[in-house]
Backbone as CSV, one residue per row, in Angstrom:
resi,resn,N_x,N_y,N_z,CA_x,CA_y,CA_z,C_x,C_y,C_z
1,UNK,69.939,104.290,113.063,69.072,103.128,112.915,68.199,102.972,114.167
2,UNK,66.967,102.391,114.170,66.011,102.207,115.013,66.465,101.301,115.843
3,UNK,66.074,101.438,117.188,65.933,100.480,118.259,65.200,99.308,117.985
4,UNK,65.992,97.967,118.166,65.077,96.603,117.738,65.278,95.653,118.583
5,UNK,65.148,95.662,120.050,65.502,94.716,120.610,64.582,93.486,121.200
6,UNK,65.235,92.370,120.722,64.714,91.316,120.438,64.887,90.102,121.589
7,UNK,63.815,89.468,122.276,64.210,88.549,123.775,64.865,86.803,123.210
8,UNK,64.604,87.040,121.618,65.341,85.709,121.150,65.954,85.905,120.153
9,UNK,67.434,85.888,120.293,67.910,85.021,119.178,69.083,84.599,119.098
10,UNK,69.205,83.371,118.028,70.208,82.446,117.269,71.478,82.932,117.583
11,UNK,72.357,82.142,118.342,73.728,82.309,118.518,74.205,81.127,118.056
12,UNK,74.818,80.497,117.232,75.106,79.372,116.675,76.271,78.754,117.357
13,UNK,77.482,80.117,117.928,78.488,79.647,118.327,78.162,79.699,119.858
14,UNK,77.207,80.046,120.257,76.802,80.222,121.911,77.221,81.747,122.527
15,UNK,78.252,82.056,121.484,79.067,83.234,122.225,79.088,84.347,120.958
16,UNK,78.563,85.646,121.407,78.226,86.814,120.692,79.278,87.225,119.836
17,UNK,81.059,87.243,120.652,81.711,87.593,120.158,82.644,86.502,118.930
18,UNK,82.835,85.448,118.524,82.626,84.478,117.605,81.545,84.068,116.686
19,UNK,80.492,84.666,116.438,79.560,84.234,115.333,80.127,84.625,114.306
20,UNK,80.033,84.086,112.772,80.600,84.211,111.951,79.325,83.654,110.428
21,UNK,77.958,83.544,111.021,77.210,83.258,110.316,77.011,83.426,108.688
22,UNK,76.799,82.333,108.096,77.338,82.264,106.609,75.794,82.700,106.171
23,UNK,75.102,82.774,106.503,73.560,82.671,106.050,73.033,83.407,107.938
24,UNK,71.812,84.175,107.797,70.650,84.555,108.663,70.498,83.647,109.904
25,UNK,71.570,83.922,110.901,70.963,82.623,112.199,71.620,81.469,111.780
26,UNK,72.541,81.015,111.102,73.045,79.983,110.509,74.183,79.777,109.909
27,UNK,74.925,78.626,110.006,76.252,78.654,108.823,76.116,78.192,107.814
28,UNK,74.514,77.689,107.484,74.575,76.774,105.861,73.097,77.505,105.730
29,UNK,72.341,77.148,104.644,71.298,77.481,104.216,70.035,76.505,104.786
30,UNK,68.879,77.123,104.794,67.831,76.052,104.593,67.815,75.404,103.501
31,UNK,66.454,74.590,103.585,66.743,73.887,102.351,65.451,75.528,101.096
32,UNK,65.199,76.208,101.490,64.693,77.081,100.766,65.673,78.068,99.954
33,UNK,66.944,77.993,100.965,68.528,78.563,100.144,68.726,80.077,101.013
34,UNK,67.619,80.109,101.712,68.275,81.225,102.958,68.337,80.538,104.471
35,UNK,68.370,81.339,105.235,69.071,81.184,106.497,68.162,80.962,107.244
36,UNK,68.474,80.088,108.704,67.485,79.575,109.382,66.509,80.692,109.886
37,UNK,67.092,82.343,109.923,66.516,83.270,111.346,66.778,84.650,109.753
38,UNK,66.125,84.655,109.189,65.901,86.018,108.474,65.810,87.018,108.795
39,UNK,64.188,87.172,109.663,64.190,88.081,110.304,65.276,88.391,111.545
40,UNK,66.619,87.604,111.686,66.801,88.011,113.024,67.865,89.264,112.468
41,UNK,68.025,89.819,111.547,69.042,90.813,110.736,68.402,92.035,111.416
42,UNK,69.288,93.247,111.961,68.843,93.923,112.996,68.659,93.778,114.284
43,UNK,68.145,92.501,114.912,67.749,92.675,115.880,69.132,92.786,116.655
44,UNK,68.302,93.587,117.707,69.464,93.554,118.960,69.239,92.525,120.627
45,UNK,70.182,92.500,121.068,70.347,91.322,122.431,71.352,92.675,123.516
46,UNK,70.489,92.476,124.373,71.039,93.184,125.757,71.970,92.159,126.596
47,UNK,72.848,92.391,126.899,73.479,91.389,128.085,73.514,92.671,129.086
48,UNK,72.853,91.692,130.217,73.069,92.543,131.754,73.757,91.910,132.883
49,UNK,74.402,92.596,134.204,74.803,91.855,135.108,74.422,90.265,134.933
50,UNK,73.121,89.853,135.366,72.910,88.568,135.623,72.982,87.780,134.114
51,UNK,72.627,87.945,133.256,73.028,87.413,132.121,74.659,86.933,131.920
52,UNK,75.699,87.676,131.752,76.964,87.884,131.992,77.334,86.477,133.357
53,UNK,76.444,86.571,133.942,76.681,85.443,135.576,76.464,84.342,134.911
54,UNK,75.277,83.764,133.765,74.859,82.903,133.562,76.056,81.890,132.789
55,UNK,76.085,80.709,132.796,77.067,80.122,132.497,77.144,79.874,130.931
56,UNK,76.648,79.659,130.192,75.885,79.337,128.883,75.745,80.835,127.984
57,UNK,76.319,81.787,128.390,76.046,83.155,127.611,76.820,83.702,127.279
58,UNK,77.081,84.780,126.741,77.499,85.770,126.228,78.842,85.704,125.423
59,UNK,79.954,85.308,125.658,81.416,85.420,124.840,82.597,84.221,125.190
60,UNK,83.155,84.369,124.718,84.369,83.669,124.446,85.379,84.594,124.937
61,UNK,86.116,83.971,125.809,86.938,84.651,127.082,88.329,84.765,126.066
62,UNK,88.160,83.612,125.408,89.597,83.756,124.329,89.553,84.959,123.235
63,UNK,88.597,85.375,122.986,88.830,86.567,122.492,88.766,87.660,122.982
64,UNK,88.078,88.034,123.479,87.851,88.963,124.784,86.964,89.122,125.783
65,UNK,87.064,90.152,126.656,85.754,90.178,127.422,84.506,90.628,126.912
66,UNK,83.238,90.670,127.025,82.245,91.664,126.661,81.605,91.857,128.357
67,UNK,81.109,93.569,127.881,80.167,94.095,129.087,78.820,93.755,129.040
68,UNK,78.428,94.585,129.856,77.012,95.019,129.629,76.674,95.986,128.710
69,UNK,75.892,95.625,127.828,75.504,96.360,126.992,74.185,96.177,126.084
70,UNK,74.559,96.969,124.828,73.626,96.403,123.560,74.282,95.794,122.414
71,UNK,74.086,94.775,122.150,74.845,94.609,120.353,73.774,94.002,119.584
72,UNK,73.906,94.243,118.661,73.064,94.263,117.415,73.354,93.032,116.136
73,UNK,73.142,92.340,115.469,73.559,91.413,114.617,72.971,92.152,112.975
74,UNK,74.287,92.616,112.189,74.719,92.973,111.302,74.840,91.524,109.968
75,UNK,75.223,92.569,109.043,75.480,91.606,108.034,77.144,92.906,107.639
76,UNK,78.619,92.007,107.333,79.664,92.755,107.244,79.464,93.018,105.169
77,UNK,79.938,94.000,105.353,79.700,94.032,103.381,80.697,92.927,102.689
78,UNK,80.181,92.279,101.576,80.892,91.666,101.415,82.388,92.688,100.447
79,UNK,81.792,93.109,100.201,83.221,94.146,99.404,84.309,94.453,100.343
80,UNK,84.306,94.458,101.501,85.354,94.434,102.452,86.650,93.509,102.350
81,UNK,87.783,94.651,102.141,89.013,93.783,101.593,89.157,92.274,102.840
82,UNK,88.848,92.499,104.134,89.133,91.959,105.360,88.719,91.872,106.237
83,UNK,88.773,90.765,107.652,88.028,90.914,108.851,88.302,92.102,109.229
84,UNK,87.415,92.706,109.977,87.835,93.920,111.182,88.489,93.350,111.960
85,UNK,89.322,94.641,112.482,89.725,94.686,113.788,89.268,94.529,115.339
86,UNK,89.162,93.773,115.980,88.775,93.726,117.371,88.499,95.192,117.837
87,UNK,88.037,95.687,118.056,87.515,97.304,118.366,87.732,97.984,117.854
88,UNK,87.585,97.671,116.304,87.352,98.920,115.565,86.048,99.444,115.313
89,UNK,85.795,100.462,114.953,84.663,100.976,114.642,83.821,100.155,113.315
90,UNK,82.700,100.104,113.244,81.620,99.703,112.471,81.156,100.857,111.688
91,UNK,80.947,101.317,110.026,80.034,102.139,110.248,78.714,101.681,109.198
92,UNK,77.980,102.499,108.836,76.976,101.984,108.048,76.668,102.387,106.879
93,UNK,77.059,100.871,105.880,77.573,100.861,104.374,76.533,102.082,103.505
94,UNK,75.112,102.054,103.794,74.355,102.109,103.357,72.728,102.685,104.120
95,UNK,73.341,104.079,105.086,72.002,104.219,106.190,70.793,104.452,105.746
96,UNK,70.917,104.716,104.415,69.424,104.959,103.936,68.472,104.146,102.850
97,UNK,69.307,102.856,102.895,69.180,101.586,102.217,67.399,101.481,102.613
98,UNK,66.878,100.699,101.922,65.628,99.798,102.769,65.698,98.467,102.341
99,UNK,66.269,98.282,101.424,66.574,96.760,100.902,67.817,96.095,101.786
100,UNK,68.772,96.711,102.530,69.794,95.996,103.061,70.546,97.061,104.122
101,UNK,69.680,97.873,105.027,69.836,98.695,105.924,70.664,98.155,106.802
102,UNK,71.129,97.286,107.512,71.870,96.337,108.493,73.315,96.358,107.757
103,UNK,73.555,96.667,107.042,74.995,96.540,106.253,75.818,96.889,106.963
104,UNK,77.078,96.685,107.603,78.343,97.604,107.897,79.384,97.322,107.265
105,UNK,80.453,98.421,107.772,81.728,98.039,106.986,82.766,98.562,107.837
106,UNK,83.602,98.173,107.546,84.852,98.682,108.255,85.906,100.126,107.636
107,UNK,85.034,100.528,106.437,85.989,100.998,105.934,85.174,102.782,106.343
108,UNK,86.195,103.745,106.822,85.565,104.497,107.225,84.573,105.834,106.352
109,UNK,83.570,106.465,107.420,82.556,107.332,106.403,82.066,108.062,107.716
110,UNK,82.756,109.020,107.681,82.180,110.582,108.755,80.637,110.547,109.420
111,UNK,81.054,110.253,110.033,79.139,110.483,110.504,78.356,109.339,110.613
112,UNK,78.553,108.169,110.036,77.931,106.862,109.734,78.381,105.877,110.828
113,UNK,78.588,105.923,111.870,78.767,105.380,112.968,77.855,104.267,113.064
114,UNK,78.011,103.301,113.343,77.077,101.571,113.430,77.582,101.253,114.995
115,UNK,79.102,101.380,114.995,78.724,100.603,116.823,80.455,100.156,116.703
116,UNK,80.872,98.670,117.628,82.389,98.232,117.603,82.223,97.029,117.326
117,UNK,82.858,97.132,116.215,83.367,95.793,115.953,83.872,94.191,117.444
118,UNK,83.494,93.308,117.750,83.554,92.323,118.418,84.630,91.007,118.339
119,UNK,84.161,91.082,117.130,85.218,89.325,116.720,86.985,89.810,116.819
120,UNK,87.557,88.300,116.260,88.716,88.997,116.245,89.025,88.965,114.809
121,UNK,90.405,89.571,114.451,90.667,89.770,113.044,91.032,88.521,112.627
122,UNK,91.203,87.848,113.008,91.863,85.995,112.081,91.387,85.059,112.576
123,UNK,91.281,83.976,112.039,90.743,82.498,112.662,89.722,82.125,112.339
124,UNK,89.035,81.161,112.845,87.883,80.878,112.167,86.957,81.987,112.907
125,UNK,87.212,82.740,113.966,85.956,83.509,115.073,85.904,84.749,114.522
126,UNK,87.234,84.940,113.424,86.720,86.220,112.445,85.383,86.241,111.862
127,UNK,85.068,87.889,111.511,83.451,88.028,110.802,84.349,88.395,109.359
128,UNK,83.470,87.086,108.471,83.715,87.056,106.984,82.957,88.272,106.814
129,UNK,84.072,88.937,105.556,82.925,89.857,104.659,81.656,88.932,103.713
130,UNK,80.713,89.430,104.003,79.523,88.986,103.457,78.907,88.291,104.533
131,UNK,79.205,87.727,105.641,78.706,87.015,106.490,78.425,87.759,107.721
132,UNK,77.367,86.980,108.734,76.903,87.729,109.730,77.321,87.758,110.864
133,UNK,76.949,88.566,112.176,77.541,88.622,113.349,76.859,89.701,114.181
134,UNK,77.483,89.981,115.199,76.972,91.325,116.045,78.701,92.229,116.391
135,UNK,77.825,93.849,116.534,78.647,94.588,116.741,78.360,95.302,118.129
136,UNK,78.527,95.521,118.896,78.098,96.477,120.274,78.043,97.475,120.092
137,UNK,76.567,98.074,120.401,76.116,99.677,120.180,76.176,100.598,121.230
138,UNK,76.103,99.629,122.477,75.746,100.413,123.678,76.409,100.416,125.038
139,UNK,76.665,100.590,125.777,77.073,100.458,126.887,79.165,100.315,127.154
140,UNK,79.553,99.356,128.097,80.840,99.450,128.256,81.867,98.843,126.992
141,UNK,82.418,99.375,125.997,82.962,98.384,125.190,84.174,98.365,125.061
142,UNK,85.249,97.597,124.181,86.543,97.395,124.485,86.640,98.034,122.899
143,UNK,87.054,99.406,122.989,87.408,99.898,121.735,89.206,100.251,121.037
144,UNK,89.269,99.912,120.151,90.719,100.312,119.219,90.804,101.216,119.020
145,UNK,91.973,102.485,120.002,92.305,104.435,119.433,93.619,103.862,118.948
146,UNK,93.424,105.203,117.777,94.002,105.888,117.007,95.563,105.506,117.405
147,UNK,96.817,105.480,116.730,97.832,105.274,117.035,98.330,107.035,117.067
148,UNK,97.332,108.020,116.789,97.803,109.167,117.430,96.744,110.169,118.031
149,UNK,96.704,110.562,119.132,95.290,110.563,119.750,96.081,112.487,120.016
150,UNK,94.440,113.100,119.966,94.440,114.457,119.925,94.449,114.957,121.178
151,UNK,94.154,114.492,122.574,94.767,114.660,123.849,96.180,113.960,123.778
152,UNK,96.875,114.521,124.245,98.138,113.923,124.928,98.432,113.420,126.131
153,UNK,97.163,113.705,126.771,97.318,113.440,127.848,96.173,112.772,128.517
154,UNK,95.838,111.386,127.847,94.026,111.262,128.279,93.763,110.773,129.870
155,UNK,92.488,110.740,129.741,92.456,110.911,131.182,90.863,109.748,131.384
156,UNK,90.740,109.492,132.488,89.678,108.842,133.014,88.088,109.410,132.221
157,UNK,87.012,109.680,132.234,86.084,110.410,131.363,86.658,111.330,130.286
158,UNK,87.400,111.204,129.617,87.182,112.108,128.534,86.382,111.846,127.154
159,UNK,85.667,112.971,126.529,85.320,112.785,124.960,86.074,111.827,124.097
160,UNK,85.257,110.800,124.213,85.799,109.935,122.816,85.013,110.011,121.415
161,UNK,85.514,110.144,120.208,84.921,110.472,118.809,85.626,109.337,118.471
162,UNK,84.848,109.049,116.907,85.458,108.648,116.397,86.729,109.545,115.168
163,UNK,88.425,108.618,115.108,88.724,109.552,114.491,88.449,110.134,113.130
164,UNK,88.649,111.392,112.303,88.339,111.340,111.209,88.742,110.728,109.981
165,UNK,87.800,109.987,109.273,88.669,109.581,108.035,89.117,108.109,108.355
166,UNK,88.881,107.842,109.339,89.353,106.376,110.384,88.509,105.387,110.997
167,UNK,89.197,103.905,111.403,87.804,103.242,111.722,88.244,103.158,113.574
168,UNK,88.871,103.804,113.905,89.583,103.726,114.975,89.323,105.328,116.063
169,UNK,89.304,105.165,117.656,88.254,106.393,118.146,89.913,107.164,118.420
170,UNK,89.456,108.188,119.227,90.339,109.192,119.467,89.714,109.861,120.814
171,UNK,90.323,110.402,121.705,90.520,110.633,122.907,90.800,112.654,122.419
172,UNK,89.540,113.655,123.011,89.892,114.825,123.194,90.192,115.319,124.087
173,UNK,90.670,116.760,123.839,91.201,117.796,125.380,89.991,118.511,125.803
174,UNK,90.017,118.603,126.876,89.047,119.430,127.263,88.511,120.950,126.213
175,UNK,89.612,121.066,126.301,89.660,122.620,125.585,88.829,122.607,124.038
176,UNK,88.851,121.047,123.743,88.493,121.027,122.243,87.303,121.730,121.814
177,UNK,87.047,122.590,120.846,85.619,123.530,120.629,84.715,122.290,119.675
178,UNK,83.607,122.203,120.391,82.820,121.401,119.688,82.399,121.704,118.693
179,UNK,82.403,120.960,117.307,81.485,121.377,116.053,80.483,120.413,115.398
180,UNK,79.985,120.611,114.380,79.182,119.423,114.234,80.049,118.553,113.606
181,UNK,81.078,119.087,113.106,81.775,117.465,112.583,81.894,116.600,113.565
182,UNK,82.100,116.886,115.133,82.834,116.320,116.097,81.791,115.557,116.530
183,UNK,80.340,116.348,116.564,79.157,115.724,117.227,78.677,114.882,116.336
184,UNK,78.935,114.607,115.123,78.413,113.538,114.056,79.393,112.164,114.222
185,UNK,80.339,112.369,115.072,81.725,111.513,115.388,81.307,110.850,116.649
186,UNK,80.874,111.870,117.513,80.522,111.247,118.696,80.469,109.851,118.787
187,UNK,80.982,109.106,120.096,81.108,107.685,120.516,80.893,107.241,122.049
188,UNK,81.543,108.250,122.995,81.529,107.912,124.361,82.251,108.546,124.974
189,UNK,82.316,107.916,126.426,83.109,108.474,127.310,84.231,107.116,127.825
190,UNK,85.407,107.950,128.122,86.473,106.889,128.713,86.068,106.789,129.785
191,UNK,86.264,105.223,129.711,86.397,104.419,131.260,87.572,104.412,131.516
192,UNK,88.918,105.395,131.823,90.064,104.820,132.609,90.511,105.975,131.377
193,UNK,91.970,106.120,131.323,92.796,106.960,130.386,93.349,105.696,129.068
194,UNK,92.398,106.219,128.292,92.882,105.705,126.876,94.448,105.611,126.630
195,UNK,94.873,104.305,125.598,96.428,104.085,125.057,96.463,103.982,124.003
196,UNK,96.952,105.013,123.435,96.890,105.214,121.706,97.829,104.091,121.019
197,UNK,97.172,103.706,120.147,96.940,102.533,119.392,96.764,100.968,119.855
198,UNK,96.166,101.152,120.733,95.405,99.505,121.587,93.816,100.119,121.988
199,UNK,93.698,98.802,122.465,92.378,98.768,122.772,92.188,99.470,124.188
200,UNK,91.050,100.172,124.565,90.633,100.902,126.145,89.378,100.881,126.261
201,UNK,88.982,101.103,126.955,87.054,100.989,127.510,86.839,101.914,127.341
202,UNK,85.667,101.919,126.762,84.523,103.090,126.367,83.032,102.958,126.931
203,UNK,82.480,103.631,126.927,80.668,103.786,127.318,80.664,104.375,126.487
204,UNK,80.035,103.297,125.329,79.246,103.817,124.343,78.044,104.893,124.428
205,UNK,77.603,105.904,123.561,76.747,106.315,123.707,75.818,105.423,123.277
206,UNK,74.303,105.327,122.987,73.641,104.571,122.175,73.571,104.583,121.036
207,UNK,74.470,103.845,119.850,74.818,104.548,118.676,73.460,103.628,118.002
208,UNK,72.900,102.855,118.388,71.415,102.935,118.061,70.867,103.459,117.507
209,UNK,70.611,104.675,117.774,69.812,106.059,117.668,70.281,107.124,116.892
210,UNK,71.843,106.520,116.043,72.056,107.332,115.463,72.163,106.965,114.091
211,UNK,72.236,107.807,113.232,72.444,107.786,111.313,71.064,107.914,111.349
């Protein structure tokens, strides 16, 4: 998907990682029966150092931290049995859509990479299926591996993919021979040595730019 980054928009809950928007920029409808911010579907919001400083920005400490990065505001499919997982993978329902290109889902599809999931899985700060939110495309993120990871032994920078068949990344060995399945998986690099089946830091690649 294309780069769309946008210097305004609609956070209803103030904090990126809790939106749960029922409608476009909104939790109720206009009175026209869509959402206050239509166009804001796609766009993306950068948080940087000083942003992150500002008092009034970026997340909700009760769910987690967020970095610096890129995240993007999605619409979750509504066919989705359930909230996502707090760092699970995103991918994209539909990349060659033009009527509803912004779609993700949680449920996994090889190659269709969208970004990480943000919210958490229960409560009201969950992302309803059918309803809107942002996912992080870019930069440092707090991602969910695999409860069985293909290094055994991970380490500070290593290849992170996503796993196959899964909405959850995976940690390789050096030794691993690259193919294109692996490079269509691609996700990042570890910040610190990944813990199979919790959450660990990643540097996203710019999954922006990809599907």
């Amino acid at each position: 998907m294309p780069s769309n980054v946008s210097d305004t928009v609609m956070v209803v809950t103030g904090k990126l990682n809790s939106v749960n928007d029922g409608f476009p920029g909104s939790s109720v409808a206009d009175i026209s029966g869509v959402g206050f911010a239509p166009g804001q579907i796609g766009k993306e919001v950068v948080l940087d150092a000083l942003g992150l400083l500002e008092s009034f920005i970026a997340y909700d400490t009760a769910v987690g931290t967020l970095y610096e990065g890129k995240y993007k505001y999605i619409q979750l499919a509504s066919t989705d049995a359930a909230a996502p997982l707090r760092g699970s993978i995103a991918f994209w329902k539909q990349p060659t859509s033009t009527t509803a290109p912004y779609v993700v889902t949680g449920v996994a599809t090889d190659g269709n990479t969208a970004g990480v999931f943000i919210n958490p899985s229960t409560g009201a700060k969950s992302l309803t299926p059918g309803n809107f939110g942002f996912i992080q495309i870019e930069g440092i993120a707090s991602v969910l591996f695999n409860a069985a990871l293909t290094n055994a032994s991970p380490a500070n920078k290593d290849l992170v993919v996503v796993k196959s068949g899964a909405n959850t990344a995976d940690d390789l060995t050096g030794s691993t021979t690259m193919t294109a399945a692996l490079i269509a998986r691609k996700l990042g690099i570890a910040e610190g040595a990944a813990v199979a089946g919790a959450i660990s830091l990643v540097k996203l690649f710019d999954l922006g730019d990809e599907v």
